[in-house]
N, C-alpha and C positions, 0 to 999 in steps of 0.2 A: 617331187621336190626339185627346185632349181638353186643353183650357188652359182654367182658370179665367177667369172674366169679372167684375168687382163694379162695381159703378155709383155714384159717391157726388158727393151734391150738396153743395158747398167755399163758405165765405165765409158761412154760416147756421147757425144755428138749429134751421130747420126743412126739412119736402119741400119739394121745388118752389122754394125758392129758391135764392137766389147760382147758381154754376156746375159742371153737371154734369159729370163725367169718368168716363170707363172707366178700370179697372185691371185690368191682366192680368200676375200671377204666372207667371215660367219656370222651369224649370230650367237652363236652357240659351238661349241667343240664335236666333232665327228667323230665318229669309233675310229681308233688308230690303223685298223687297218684298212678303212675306207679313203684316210687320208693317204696313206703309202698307196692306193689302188690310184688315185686320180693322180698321183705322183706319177709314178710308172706310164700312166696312158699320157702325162701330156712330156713325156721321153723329153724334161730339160734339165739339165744340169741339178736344176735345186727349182720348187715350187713353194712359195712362200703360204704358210697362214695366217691370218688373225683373228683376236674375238677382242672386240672393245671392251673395258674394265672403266672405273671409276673416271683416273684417272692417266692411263695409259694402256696400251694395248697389249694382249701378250700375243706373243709371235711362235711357231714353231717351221723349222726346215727339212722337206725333205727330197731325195735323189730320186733317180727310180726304184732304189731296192733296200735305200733306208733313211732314218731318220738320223741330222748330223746336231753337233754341237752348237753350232755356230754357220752361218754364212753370210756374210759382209752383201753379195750384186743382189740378194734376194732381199734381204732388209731393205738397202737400198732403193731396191723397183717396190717394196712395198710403201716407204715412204715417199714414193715419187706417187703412188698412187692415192695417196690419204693427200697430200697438199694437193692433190690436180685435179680429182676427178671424186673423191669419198669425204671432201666436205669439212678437213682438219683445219682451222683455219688460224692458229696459230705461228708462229717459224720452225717451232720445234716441236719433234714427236716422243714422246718416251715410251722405249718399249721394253718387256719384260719378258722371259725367256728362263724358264725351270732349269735349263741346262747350263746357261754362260751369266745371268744376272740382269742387272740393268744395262739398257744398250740406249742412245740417243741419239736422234738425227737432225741437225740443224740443217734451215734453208737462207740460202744469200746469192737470189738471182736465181739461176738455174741451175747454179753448184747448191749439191746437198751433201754435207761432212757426216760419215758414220764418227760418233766417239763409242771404240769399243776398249775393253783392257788389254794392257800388253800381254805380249807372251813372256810363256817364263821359258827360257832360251837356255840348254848348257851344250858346250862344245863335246865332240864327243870323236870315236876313233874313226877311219876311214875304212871301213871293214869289207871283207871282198865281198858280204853282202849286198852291200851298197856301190861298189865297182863293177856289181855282175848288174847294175842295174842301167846303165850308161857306156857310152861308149868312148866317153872321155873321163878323163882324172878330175875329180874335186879338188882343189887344194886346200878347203875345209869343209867340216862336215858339223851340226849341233844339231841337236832334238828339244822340239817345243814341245805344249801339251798334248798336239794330236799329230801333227807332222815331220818330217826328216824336213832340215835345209842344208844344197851343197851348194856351195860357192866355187864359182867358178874363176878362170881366171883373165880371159875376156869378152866381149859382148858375141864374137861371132863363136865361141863355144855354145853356146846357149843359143842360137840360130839354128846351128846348123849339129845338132847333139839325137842321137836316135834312141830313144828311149828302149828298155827291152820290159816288156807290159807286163809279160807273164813272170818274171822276177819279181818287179816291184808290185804285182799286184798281192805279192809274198809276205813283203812287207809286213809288222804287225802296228801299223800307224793309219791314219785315214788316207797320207797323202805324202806326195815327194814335192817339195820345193825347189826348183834350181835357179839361182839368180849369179849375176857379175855384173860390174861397171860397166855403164853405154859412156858411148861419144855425143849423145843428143839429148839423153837426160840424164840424171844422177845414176837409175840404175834400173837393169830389167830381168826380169822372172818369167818363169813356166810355170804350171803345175799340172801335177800328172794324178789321179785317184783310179787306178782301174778296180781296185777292192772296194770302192764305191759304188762304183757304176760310173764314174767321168774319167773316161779315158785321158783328155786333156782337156782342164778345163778352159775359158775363154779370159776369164777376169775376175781373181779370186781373191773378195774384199777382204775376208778372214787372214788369208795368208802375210797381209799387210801389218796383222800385229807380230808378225815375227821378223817380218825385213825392215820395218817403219826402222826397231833399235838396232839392228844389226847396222845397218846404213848410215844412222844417227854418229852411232862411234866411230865408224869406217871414215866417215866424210866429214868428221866433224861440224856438220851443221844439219839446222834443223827442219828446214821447209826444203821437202825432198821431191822428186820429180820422177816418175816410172811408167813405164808402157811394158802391158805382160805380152809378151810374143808370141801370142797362141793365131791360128789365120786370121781371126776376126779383130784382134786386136784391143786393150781393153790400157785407156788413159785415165791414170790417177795421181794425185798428189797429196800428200801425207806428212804428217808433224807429231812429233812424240812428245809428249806432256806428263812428264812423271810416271804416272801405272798407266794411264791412259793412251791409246793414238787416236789420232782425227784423219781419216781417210776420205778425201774427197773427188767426185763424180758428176757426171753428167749422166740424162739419162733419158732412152723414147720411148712414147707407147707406140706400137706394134699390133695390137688386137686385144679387145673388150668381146665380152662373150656371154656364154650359158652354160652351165655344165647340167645337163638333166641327171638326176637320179631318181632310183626306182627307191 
């Protein structure tokens, strides 16, 4: 048995930057644990799937060592891969997803907009949990539905900040968000998962539904502008729309393939 394999780098430009993912076309859905195996073997961040349905696709995401909720580069490169190269030939993709709902990707050019739902965002205390996790002070801290976010207080905190893994991989969240005001764009983020299996990740669409509002209020306007800071570097820009954010991306292919199975 052969399944297609395409590799594409999300939140860029160009190769080698923002955040790689695997995409793997089905016809049919795999034993879960077949799908976590070729996760793991192709060691990226998040490995995307699909099985086409009537009228829309359902998607599922996973790391090397599980299956997530939600992830915004991998949706992304999988709808970069249905308009370029799998024959979608409308603008928009709609996909569907047992975990997080309806998810939809518009195309306009070579920017393609994730519209996913917001997060539900509460502020919360700054606990030495969360200070044994960094090396600098948040000056705030809130919990979304699967994430911590600290804010920081300005751009070269978040530069130049050393994470401590085996703390936050303590955590009982998927993931640590840290973001502060830039001087080049509205504003820019890390994110950290080592209880995932992503040490730090590159460009992480999902996290955009918790900074899209946070930033919305902070800056009072709506069409926002951010680069996550991770080495590879991952450009997006973002707009909150009532429950919803529109996150949007550029994005390349990198490598089409085979995956044999026995």
């Amino acid at each position: 048995m052969k399944c297609k394999l395409y590799q594409v780098d999300t939140f860029t430009e160009k190769l080698f930057g923002g955040n790689p993912a695997g995409v793997c076309p089905l016809d049919e859905w795999l034993d879960d644990d077949l799908l976590q195996k070729i996760a793991m073997e192709n060691n990226l961040a998040e490995t995307a799937f699909y099985v086409k349905q009537d009228n829309h696709y359902e998607i599922r995401w996973f790391t090397p060592t599980v299956e997530v909720d939600l992830c915004g580069h991998a949706t992304l490169a999988t709808a970069f891969i249905l308009f370029n190269h799998e024959g979608h030939s409308s603008d928009c993709i709609s996909f569907f997803s047992k975990r997080s709902g309806k998810l939809k990707v518009r195309r306009k050019s070579t920017w393609l907009t994730l519209d996913f739902p917001v997060d539900e965002l509460h502020q919360i205390a700054i606990t030495n949990e969360l200070l044994n996790c960094f090396d600098k002070k948040p000056i705030e801290a809130y919990k979304g539905k699967t994430d911590y976010m600290l804010v920081f207080e300005k751009e070269s905190d978040i530069v130049n900040i050393r994470p401590e893994f085996e703390n936050i991989s303590k955590l009982n969240v998927r993931g640590v968000i840290i973001t502060a005001p830039s001087e080049n764009v509205d504003f820019i983020s890390r994110f950290f998962a080592p209880q995932t299996g992503v040490i730090e990740d590159h460009a992480t669409g999902s996290a955009y539904t918790t900074l899209t509002p946070y930033w919305t209020r902070k800056l009072g306007k709506n069409n926002l502008s951010s680069i996550q800071m991770s080495k590879r570097k991952g450009y997006l820009q973002c707009k909150l729309s009532t429950n919803r954010v529109e996150i949007s991306g550029q994005s390349k292919l990198y490598l089409e393939g085979e995956i044999f199975l026995e």
